[in-house]
C-alpha atoms as a printed R data frame, in Angstrom:
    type eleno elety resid chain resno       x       y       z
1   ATOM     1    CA   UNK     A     1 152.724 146.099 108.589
2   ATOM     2    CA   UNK     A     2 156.218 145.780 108.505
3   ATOM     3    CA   UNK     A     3 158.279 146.812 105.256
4   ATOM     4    CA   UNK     A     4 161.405 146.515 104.029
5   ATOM     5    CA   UNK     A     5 164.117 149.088 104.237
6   ATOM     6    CA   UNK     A     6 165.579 150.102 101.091
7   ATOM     7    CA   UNK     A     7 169.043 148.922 100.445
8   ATOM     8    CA   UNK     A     8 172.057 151.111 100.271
9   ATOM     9    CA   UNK     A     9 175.312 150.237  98.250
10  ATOM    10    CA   UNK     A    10 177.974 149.907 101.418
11  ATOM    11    CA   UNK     A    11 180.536 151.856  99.376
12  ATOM    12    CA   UNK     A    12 180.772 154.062  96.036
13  ATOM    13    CA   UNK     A    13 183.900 152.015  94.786
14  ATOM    14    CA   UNK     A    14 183.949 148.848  92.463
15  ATOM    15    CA   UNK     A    15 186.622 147.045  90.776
16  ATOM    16    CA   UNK     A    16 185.348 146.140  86.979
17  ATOM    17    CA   UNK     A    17 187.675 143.569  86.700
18  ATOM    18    CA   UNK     A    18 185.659 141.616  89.031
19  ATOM    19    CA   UNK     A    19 182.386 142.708  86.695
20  ATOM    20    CA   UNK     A    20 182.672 139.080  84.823
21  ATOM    21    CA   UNK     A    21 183.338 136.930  87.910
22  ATOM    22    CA   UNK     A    22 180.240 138.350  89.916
23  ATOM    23    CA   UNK     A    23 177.965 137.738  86.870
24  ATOM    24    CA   UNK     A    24 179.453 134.471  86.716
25  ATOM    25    CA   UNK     A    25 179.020 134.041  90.490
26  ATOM    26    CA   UNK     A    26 175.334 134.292  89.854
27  ATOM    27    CA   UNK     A    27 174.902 132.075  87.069
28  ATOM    28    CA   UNK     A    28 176.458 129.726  89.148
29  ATOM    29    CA   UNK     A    29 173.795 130.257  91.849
30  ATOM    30    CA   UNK     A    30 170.904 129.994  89.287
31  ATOM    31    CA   UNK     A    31 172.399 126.646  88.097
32  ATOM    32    CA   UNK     A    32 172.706 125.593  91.921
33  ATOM    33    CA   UNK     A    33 168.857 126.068  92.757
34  ATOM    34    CA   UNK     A    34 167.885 124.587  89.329
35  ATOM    35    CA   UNK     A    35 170.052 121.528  90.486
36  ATOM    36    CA   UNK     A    36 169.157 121.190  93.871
37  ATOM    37    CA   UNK     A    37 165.311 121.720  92.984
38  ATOM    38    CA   UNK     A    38 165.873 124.903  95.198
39  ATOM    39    CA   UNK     A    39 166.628 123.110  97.763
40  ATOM    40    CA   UNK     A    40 170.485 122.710  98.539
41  ATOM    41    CA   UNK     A    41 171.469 121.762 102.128
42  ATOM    42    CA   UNK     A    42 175.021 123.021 103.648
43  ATOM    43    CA   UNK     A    43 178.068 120.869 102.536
44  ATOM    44    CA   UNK     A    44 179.435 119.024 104.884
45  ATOM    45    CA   UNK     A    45 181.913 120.503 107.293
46  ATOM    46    CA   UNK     A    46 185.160 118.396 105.794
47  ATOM    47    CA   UNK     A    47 184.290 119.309 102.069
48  ATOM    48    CA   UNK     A    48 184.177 123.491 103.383
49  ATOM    49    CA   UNK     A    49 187.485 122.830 105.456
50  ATOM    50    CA   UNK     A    50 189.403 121.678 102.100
51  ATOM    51    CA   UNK     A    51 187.820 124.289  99.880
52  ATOM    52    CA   UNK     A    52 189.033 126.934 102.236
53  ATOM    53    CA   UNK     A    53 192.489 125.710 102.537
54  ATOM    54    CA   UNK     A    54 192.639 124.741  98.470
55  ATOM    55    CA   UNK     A    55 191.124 128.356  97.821
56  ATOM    56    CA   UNK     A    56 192.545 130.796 100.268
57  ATOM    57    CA   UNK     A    57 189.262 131.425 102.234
58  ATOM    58    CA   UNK     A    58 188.197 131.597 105.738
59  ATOM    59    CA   UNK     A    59 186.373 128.546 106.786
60  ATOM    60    CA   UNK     A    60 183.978 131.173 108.707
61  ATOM    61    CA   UNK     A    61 183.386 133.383 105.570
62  ATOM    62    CA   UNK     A    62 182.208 129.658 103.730
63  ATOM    63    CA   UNK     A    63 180.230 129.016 106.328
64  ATOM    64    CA   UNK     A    64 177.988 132.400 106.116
65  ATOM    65    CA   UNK     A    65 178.005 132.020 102.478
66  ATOM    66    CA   UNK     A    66 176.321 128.690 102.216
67  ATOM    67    CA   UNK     A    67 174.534 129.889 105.014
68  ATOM    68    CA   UNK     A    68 173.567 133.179 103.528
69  ATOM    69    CA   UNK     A    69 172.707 131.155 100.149
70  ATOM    70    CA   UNK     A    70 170.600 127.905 101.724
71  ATOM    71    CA   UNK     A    71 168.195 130.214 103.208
72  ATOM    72    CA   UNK     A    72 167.131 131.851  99.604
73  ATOM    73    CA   UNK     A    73 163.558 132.070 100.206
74  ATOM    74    CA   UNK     A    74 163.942 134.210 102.394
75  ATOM    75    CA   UNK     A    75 165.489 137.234 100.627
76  ATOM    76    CA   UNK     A    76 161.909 137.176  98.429
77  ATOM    77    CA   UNK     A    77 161.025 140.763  98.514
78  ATOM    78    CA   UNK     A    78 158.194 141.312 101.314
79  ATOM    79    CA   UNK     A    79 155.017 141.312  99.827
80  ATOM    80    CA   UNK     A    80 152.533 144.358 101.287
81  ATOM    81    CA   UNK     A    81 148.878 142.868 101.298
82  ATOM    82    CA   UNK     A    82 146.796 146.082  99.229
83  ATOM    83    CA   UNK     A    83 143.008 146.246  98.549
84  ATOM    84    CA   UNK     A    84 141.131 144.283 101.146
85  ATOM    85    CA   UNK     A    85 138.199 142.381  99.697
86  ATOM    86    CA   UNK     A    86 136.616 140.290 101.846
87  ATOM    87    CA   UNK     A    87 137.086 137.702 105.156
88  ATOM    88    CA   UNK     A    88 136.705 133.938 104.482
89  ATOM    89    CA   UNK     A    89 135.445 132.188 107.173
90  ATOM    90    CA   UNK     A    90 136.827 128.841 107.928
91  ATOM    91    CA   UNK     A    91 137.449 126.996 111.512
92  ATOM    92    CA   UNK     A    92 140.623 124.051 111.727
93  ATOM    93    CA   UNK     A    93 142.229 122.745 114.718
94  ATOM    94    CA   UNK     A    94 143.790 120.434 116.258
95  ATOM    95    CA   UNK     A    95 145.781 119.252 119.518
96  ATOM    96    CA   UNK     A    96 149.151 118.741 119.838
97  ATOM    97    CA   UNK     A    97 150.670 118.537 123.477
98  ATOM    98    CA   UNK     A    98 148.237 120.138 125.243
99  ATOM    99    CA   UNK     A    99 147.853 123.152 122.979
100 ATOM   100    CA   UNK     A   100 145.161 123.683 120.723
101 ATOM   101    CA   UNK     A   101 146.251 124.817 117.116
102 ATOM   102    CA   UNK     A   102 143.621 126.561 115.263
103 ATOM   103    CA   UNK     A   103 142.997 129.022 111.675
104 ATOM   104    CA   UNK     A   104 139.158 130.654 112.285
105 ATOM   105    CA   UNK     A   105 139.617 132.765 108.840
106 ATOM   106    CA   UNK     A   106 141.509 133.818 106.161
107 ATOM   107    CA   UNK     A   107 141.868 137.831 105.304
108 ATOM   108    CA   UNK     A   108 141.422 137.941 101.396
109 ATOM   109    CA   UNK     A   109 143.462 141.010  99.988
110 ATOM   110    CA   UNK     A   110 143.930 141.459  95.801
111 ATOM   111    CA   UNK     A   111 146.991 140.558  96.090
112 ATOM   112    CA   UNK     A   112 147.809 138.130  98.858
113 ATOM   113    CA   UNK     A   113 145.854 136.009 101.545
114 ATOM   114    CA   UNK     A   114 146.966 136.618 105.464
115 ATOM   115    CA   UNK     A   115 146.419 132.961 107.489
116 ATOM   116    CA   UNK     A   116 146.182 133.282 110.732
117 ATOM   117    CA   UNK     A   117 147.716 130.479 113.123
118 ATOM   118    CA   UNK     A   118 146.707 130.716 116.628
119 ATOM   119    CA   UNK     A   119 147.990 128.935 119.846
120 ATOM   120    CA   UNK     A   120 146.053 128.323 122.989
121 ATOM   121    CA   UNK     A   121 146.847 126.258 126.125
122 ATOM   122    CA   UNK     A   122 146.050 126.034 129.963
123 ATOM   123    CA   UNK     A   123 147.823 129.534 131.284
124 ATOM   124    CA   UNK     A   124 147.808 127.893 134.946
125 ATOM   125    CA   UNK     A   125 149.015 124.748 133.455
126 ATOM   126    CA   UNK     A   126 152.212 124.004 135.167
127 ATOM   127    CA   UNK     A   127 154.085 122.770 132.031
128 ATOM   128    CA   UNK     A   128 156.242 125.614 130.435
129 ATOM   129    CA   UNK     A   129 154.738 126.480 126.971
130 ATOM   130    CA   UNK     A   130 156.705 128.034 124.558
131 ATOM   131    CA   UNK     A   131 155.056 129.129 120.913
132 ATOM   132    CA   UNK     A   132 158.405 128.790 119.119
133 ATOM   133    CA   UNK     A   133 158.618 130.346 115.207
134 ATOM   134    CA   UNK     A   134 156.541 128.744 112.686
135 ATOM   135    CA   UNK     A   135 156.801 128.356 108.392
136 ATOM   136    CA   UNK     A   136 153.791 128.077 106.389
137 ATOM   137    CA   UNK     A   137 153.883 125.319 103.192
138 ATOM   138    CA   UNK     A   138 150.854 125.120 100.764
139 ATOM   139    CA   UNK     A   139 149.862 122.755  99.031
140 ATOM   140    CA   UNK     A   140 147.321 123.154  95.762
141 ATOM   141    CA   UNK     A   141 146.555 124.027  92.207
142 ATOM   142    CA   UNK     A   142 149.207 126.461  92.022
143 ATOM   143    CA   UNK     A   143 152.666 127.466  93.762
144 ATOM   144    CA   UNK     A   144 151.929 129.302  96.423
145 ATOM   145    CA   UNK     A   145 154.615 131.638  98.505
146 ATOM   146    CA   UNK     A   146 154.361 132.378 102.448
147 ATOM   147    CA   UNK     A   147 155.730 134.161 104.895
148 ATOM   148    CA   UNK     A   148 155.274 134.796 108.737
149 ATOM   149    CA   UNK     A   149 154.706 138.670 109.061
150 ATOM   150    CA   UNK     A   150 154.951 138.358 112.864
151 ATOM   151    CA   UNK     A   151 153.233 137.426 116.158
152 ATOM   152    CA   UNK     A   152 151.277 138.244 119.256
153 ATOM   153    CA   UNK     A   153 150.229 137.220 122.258
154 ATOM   154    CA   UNK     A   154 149.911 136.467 125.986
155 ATOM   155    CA   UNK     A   155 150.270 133.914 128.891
156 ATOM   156    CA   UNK     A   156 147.445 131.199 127.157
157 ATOM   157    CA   UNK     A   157 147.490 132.254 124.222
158 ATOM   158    CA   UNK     A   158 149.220 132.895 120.807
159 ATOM   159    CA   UNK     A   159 148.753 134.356 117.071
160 ATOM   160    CA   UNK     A   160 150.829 134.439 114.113
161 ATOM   161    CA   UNK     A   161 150.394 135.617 110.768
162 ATOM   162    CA   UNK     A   162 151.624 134.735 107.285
163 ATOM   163    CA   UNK     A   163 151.543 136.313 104.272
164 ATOM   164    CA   UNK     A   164 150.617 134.082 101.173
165 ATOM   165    CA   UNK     A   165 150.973 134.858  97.596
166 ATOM   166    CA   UNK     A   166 149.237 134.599  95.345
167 ATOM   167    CA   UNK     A   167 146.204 134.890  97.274
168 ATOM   168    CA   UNK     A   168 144.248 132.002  97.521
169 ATOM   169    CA   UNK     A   169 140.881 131.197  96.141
170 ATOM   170    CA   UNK     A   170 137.705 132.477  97.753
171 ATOM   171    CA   UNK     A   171 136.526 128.966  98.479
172 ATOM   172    CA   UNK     A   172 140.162 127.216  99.322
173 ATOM   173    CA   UNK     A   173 138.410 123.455  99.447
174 ATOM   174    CA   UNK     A   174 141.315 121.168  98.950
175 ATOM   175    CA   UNK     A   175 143.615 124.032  99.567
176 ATOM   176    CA   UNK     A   176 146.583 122.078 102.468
177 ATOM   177    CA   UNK     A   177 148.193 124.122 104.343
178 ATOM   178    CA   UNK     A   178 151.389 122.564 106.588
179 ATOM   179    CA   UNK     A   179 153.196 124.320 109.837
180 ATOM   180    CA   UNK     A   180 156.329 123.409 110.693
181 ATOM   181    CA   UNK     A   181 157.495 124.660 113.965
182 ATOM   182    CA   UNK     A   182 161.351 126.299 113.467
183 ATOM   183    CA   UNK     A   183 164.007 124.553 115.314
184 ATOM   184    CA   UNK     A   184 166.108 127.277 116.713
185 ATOM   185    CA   UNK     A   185 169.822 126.574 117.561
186 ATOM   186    CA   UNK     A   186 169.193 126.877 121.165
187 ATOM   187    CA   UNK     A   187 166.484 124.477 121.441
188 ATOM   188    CA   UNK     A   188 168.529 121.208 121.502
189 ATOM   189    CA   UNK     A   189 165.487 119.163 123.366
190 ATOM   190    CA   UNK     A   190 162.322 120.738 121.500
191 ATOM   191    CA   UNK     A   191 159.896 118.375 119.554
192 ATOM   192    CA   UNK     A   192 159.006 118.584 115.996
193 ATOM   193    CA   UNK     A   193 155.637 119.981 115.636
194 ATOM   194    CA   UNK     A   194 153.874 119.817 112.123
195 ATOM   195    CA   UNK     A   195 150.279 120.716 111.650
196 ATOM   196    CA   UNK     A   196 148.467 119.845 108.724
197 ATOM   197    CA   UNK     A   197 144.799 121.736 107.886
198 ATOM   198    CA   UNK     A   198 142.712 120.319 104.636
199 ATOM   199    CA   UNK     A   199 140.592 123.478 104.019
């Protein structure tokens, strides 16, 4: 399982006269999420350009920071699944061009649940399939957090698995669970793909 390296401070010095303005810099970003419902989009190109000029910045450094700051999910720390309990058997699938999408169980830790999404198509087919990057939603009685830990496979077939805490219930009926497929900047022509499993 892969963990998370611990961080170290980049350099020993700090300037306390900037101690107010970086606390204020992150009440700021806790009143953005609240605001935006945690979910803020990147401001529009013009609106960056005339910050950076009115402010003194580097349109570039604006552009990592919202960057940096729209992805905010994904600096949750890594959860580490700990005391296996049991596997819940389940079997959902579907078809979407030409592959065959499918979760056969769920691995039931105390902590945290590990889904497993797997991929299969025709390996002789002559159509080029590519598995792409996937992120988990779940839908249900609670809010639930996931994360893809990683993924396998081979020509015809595919697996990847995502962390979800808290774990989910032992008997997950009416538990929904929703894969979007990751548009990544170089894949100007790919479809949407999202799969939707009622457990």
């Amino acid at each position: 399982m892969w963990k998370s390296m611990p961080f170290e401070r980049p350099t020993d010095y700090y300037d306390n006269k900037a101690l107010g303005i970086d606390e204020k810099i992150c009440e700021l970003l806790k009143t953005r999420r609240e605001v935006t419902n945690g979910n803020p989009g990147f401001p529009p190109l013009d609106y960056i350009s005339q910050w950076a000029q009115e402010y003194g910045h580097y349109e570039s450094q604006l552009h990592a920071l919202f960057n940096l700051i729209m992805r905010d999910d994904y600096y949750r720390p890594v959860l580490e699944p700990t005391g296996f309990r049991k596997i819940v058997q389940i079997f959902k699938s579907t078809i979407v061009d030409e592959k065959m999408y499918y979760i056969a169980y769920l691995r039931q830790y105390e902590n945290a649940t590990v889904v497993y999404l797997n991929i299969d198509w025709e390996e002789n087919s002559p159509k080029e399939h590519d598995p792409g990057l996937y992120e988990l939603a779940i839908e249900g009685s609670k809010e639930y957090h996931a994360r893809m830990q990683g993924g396998s496979g081979s020509s015809g077939q595919y697996s990847f698995n995502f962390i979800v805490d808290p774990p989910l219930p032992d008997d997950p009926q009416g538990i929904k669970m929703i894969f979007k497929k990751v548009k990544l900047p170089h894949e100007k022509n790919s479809t949407d793909v999202e799969l939707v499993f009622k457990l």
